[in-house]
C-alpha beads as a LAMMPS data file, in Angstrom:
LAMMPS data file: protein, C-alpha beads

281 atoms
280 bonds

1 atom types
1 bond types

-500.0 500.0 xlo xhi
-500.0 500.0 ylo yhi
-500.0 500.0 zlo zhi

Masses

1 110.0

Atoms # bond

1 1 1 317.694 -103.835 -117.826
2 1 1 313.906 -104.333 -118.870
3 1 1 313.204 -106.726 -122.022
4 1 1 311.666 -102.858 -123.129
5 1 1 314.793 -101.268 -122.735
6 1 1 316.854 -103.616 -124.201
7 1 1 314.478 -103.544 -127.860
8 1 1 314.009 -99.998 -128.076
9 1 1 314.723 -96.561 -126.842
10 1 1 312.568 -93.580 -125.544
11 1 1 311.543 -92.645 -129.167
12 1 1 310.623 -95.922 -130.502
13 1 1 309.150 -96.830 -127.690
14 1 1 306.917 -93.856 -127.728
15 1 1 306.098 -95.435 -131.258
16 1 1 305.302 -98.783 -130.497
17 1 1 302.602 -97.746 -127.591
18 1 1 301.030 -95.025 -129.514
19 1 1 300.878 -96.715 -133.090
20 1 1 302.143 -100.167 -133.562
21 1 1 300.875 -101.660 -130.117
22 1 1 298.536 -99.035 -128.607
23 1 1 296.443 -100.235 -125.393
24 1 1 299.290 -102.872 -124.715
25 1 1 300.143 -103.047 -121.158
26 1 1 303.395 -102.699 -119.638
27 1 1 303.787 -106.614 -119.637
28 1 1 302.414 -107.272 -122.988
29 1 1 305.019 -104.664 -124.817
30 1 1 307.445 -106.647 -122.819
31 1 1 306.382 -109.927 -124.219
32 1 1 306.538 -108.296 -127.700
33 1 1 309.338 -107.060 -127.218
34 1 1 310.752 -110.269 -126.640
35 1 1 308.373 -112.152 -129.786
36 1 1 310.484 -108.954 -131.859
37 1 1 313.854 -110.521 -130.716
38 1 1 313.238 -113.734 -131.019
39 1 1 311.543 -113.361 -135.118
40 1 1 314.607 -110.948 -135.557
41 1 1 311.261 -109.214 -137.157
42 1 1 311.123 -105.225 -137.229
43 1 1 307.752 -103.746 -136.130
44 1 1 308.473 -100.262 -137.543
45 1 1 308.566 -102.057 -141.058
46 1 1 304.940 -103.760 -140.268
47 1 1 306.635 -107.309 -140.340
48 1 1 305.289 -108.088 -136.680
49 1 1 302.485 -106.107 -134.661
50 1 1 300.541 -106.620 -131.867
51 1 1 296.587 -106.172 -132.151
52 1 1 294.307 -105.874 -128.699
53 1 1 291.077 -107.433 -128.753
54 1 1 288.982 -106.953 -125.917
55 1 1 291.350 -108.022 -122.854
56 1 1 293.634 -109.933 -124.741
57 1 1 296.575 -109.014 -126.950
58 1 1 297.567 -110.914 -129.869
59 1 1 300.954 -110.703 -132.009
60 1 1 300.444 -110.989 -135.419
61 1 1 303.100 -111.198 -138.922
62 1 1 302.938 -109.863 -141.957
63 1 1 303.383 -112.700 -144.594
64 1 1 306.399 -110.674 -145.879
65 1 1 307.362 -111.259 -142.188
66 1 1 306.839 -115.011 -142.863
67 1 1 308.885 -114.961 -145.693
68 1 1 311.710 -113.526 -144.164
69 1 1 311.934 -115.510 -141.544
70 1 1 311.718 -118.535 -143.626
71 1 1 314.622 -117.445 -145.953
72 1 1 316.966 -116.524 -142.946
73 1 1 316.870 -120.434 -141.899
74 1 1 319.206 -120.911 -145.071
75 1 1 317.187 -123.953 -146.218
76 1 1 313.956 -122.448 -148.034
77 1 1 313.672 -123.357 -151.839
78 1 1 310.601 -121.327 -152.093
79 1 1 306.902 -122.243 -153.035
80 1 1 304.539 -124.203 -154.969
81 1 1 301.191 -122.347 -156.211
82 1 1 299.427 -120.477 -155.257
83 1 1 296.533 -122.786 -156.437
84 1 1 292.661 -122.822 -156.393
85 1 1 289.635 -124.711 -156.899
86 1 1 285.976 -124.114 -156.696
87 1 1 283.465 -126.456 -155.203
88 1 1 284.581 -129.281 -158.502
89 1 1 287.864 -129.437 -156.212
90 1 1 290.065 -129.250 -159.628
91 1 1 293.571 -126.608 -158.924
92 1 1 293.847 -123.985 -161.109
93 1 1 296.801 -121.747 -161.370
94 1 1 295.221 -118.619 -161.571
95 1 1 291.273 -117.825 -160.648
96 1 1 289.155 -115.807 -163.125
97 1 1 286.025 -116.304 -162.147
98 1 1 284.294 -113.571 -160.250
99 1 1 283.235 -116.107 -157.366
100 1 1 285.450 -116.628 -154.734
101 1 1 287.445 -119.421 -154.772
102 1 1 286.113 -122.656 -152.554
103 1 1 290.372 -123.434 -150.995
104 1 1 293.780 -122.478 -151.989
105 1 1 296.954 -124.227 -151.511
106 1 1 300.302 -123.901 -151.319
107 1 1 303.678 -125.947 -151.283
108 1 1 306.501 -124.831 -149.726
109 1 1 310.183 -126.157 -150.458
110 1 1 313.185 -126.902 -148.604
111 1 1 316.362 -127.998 -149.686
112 1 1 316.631 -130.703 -147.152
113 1 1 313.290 -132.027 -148.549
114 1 1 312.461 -133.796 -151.451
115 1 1 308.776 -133.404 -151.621
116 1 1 307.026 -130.069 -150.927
117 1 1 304.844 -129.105 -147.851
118 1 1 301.707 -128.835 -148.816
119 1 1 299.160 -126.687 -146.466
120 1 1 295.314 -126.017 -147.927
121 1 1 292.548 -123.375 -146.677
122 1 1 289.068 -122.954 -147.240
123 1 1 287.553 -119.725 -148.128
124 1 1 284.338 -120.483 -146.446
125 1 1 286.755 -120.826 -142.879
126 1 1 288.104 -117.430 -142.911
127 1 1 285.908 -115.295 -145.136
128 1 1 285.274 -111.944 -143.693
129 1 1 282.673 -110.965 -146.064
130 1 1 284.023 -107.306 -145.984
131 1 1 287.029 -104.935 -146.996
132 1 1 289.923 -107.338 -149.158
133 1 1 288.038 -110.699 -148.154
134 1 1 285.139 -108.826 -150.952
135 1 1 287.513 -106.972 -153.005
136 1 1 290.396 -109.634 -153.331
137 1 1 289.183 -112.889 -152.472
138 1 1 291.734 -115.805 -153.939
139 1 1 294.645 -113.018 -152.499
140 1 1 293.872 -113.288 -149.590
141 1 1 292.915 -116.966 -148.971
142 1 1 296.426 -116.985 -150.783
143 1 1 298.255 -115.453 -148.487
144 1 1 296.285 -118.088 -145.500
145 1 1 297.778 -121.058 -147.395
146 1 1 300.934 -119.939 -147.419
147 1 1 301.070 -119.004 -143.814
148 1 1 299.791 -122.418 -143.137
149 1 1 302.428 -123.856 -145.020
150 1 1 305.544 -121.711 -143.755
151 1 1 304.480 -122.160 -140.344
152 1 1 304.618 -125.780 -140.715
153 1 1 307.231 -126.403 -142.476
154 1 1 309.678 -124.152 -140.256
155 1 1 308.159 -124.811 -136.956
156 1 1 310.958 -123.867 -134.568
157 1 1 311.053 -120.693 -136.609
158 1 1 307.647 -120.018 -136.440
159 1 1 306.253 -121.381 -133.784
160 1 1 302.945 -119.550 -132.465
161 1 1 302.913 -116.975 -135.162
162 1 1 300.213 -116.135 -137.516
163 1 1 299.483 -113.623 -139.822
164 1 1 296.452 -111.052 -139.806
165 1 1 294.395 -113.165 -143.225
166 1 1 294.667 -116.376 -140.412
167 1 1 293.409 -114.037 -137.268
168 1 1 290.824 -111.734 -138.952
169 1 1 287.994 -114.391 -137.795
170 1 1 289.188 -113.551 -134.469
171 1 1 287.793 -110.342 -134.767
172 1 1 284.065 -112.349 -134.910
173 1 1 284.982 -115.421 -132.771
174 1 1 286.515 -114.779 -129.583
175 1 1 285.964 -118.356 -128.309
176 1 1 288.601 -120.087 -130.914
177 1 1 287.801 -123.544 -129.653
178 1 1 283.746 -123.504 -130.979
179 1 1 284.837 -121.112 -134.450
180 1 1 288.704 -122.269 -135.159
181 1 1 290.075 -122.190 -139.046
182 1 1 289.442 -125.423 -141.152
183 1 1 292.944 -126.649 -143.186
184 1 1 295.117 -129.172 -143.008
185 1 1 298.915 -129.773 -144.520
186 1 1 300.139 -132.633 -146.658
187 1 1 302.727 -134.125 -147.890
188 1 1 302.827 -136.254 -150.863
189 1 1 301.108 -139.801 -149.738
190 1 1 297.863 -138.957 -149.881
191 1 1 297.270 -137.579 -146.782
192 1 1 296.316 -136.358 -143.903
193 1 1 297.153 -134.252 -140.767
194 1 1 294.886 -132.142 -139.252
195 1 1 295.771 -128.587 -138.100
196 1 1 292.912 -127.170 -136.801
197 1 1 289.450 -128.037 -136.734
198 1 1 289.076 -129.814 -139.946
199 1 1 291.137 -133.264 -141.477
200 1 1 290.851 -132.684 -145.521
201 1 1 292.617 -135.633 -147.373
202 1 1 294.566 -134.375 -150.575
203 1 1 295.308 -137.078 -153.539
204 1 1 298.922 -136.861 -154.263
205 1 1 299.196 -136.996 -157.700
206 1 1 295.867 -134.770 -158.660
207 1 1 295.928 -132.407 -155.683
208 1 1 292.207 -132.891 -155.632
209 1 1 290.222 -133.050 -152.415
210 1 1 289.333 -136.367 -151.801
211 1 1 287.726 -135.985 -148.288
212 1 1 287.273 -133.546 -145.037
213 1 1 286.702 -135.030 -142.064
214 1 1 285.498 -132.725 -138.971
215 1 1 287.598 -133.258 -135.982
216 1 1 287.802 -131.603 -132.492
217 1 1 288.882 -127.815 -132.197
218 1 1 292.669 -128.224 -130.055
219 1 1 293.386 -124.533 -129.108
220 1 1 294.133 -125.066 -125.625
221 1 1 297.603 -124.821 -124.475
222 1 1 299.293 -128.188 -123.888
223 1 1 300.000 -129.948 -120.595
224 1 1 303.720 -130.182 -121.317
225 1 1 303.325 -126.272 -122.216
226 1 1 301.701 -125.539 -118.587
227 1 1 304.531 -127.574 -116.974
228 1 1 307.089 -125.593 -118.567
229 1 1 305.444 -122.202 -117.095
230 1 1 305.633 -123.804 -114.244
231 1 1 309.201 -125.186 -114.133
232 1 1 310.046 -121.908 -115.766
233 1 1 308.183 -119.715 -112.884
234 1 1 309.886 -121.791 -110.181
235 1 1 313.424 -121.234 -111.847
236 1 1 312.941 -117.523 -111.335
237 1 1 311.646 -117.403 -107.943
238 1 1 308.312 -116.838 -108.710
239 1 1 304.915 -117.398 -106.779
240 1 1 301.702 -118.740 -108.017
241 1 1 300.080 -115.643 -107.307
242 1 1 302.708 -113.729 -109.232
243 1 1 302.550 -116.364 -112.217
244 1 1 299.021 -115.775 -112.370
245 1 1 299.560 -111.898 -112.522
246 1 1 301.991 -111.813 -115.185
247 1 1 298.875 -114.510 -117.124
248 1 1 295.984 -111.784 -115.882
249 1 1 297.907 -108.519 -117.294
250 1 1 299.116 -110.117 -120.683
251 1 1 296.708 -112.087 -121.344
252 1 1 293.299 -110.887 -119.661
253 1 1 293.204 -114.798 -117.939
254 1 1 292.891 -116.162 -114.212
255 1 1 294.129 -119.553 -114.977
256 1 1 297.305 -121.057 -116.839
257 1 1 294.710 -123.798 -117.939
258 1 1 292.517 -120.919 -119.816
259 1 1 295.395 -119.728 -122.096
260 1 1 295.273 -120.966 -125.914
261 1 1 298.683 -122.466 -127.417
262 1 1 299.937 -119.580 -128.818
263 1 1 299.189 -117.432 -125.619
264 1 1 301.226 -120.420 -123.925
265 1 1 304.199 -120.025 -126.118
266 1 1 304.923 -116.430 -125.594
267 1 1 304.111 -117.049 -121.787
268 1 1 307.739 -119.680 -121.959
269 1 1 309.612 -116.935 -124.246
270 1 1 309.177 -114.448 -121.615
271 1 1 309.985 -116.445 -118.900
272 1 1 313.210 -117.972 -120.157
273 1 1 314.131 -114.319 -121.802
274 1 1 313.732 -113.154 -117.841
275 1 1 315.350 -116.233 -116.908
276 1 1 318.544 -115.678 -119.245
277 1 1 318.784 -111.905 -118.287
278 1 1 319.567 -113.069 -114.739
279 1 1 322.127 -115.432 -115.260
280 1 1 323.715 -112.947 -117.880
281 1 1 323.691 -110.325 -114.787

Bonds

1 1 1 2
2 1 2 3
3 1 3 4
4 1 4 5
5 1 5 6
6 1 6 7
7 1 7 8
8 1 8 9
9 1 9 10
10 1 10 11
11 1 11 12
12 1 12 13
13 1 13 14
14 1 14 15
15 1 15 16
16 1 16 17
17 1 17 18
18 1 18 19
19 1 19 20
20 1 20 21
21 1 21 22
22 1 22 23
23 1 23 24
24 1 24 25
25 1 25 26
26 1 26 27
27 1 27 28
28 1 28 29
29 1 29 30
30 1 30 31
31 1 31 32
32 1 32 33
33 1 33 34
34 1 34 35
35 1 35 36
36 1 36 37
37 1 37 38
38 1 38 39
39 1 39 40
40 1 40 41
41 1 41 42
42 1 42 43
43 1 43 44
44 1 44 45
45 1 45 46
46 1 46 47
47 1 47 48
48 1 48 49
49 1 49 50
50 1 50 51
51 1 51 52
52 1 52 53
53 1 53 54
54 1 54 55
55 1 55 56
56 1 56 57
57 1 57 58
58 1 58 59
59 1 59 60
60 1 60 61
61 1 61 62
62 1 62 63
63 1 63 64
64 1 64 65
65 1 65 66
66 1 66 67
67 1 67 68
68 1 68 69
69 1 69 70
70 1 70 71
71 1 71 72
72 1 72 73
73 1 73 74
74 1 74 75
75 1 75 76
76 1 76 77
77 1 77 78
78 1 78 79
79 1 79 80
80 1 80 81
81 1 81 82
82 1 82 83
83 1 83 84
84 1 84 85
85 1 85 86
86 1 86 87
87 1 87 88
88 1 88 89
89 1 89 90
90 1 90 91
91 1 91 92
92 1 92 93
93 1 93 94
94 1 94 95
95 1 95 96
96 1 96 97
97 1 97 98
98 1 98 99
99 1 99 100
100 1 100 101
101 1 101 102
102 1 102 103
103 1 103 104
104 1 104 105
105 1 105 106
106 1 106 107
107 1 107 108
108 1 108 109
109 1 109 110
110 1 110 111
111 1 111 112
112 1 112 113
113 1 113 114
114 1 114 115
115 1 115 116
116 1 116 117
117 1 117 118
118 1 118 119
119 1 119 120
120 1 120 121
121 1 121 122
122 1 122 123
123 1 123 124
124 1 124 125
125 1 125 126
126 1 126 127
127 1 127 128
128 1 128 129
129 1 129 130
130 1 130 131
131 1 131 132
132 1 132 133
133 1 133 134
134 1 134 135
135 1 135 136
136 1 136 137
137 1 137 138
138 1 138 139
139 1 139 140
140 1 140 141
141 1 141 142
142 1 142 143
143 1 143 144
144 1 144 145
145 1 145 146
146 1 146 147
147 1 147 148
148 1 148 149
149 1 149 150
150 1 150 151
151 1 151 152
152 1 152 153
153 1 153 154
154 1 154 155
155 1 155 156
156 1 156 157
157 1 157 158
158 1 158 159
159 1 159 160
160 1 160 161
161 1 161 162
162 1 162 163
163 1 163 164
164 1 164 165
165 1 165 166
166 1 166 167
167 1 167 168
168 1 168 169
169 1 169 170
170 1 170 171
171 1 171 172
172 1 172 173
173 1 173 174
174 1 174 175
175 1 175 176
176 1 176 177
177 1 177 178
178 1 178 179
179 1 179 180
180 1 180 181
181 1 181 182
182 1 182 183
183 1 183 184
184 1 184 185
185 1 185 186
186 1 186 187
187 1 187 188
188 1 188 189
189 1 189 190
190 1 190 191
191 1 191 192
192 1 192 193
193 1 193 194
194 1 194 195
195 1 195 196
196 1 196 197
197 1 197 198
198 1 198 199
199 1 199 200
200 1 200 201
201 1 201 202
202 1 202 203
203 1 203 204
204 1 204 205
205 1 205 206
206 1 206 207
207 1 207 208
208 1 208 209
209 1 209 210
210 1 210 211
211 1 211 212
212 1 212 213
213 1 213 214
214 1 214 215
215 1 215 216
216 1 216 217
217 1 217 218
218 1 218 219
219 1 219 220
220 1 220 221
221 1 221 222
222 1 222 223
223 1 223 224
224 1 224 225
225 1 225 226
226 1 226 227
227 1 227 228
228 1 228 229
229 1 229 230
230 1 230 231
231 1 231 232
232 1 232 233
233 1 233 234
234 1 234 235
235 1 235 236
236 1 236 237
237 1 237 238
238 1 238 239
239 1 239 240
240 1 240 241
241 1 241 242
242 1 242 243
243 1 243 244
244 1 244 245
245 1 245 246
246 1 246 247
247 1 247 248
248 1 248 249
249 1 249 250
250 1 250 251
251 1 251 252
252 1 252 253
253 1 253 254
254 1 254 255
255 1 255 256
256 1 256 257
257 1 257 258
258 1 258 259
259 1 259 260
260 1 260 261
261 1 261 262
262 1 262 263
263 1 263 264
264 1 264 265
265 1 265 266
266 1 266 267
267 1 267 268
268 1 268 269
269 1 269 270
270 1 270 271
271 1 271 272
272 1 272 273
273 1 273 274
274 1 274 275
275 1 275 276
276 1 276 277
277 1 277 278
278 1 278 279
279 1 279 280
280 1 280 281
């Protein structure tokens, strides 16, 4: 039984390739398919889609999707915020002004924590300049905080998802490594990890932006993530040739090396989905 066959019938099939996922290939519906299982999200509800851009597919969430998924793991206290600040870097718990917001943040709560996750965005990194990114600004650099700050704080939940506010610069930057999102997450000690592209250190007690350091873009999937293909590929029989197939059709690459982290991650949970439906045979 295909990883298609055992997600959806005929009908919603027919659904999924003509409105959720159209232009997906045979192997990329598979692969969402499997993303669909594994989130326990339901694409007919718009929690989880999959966009095509160019030769590539990528799966995006909804934040309600993010939510969800958060409050299934039984240990989510909720959030922080939304806050904002303008270029003076002072939070403000709700944004009047008719210019867009310079960051927002957001802390996220767990009851095995006793701080909050902290995760902050910069307008100026994900600004469309068009559609809700004019109309709605501090919503929808909002809603980019607290996808930052789910992901992180539930990564084994959440784990090479993001929501369509974090990919709609995708839509202008296909090279991620050269235009990647600037935020970072924090803690409470004053701070600093970097998450993408940019380090910004966060006093604890104020909140205020103290500093944002520039570091180097890290998109690229991992080595211990191109070992596990590997391992994962061998386990099932397969050939280089046919690795690099599976890669070309999903994921419009010729190399393992060329795929980004996220592309990486889905690459494993369709292998080890394959690998699990033939020891269950």
């Amino acid at each position: 039984m295909t990883e298609l066959a055992m997600a959806w019938n005929n009908e919603q099939l027919e659904i999924i390739r003509n409105q959720i996922a159209p232009g997906c290939t045979p192997s990329e519906l598979a692969l969402f398919a499997q993303v669909c299982q594994r989130t326990q999200l339901d694409p007919f509800s718009r929690q989880v889609y999959a966009i095509k851009r160019g030769n590539r597919m990528s799966i995006q969430t909804s934040i309600d999707g993010f939510r969800l998924i958060a409050e299934r793991t039984g240990t989510y206290a909720g959030q922080l915020g939304p806050f904002w600040c303008g270029d003076d870097g002072v939070w403000r718990e709700v944004w009047l002004s008719d210019t867009p917001p310079s960051a927002a943040k957001v802390g996220v709560l767990r009851k095995d924590w006793s701080e909050p996750l902290w995760a902050v965005a910069r307008f100026s990194s994900y600004n469309q300049n068009q559609g809700l990114w004019q109309r709605m600004p501090d919503l929808m650099i909002a809603k980019v905080a607290e996808s930052l700050a789910l992901r992180r704080a539930f990564p084994a939940e959440m784990s090479g998802l993001y929501t369509a506010e974090e990919m709609d610069q995708a839509s202008s930057h296909q090279t991620f490594t050269q235009n990647a999102p600037r935020a970072t997450e924090t803690r409470n000690m004053g701070i600093v990890e970097t998450i993408e592209s940019e380090a910004v250190v966060v006093d604890a007690e104020t909140g205020e932006i103290v500093e944002t350091v520039e570091t180097v873009p890290n998109d690229v999937a991992t080595s211990a993530q191109l070992r596990m293909i590997q391992a994962k590929g061998r386990a099932l029989g397969l050939s280089q040739d046919e690795l690099r197939a599976i890669g070309t059709e999903a994921f419009g690459v010729s190399s393992s090396k060329e795929l980004t982290k996220q592309q990486a991650s889905y690459f494993i949970d369709l292998l080890v989905q394959r690998e699990e439906a033939r020891q269950s045979a």
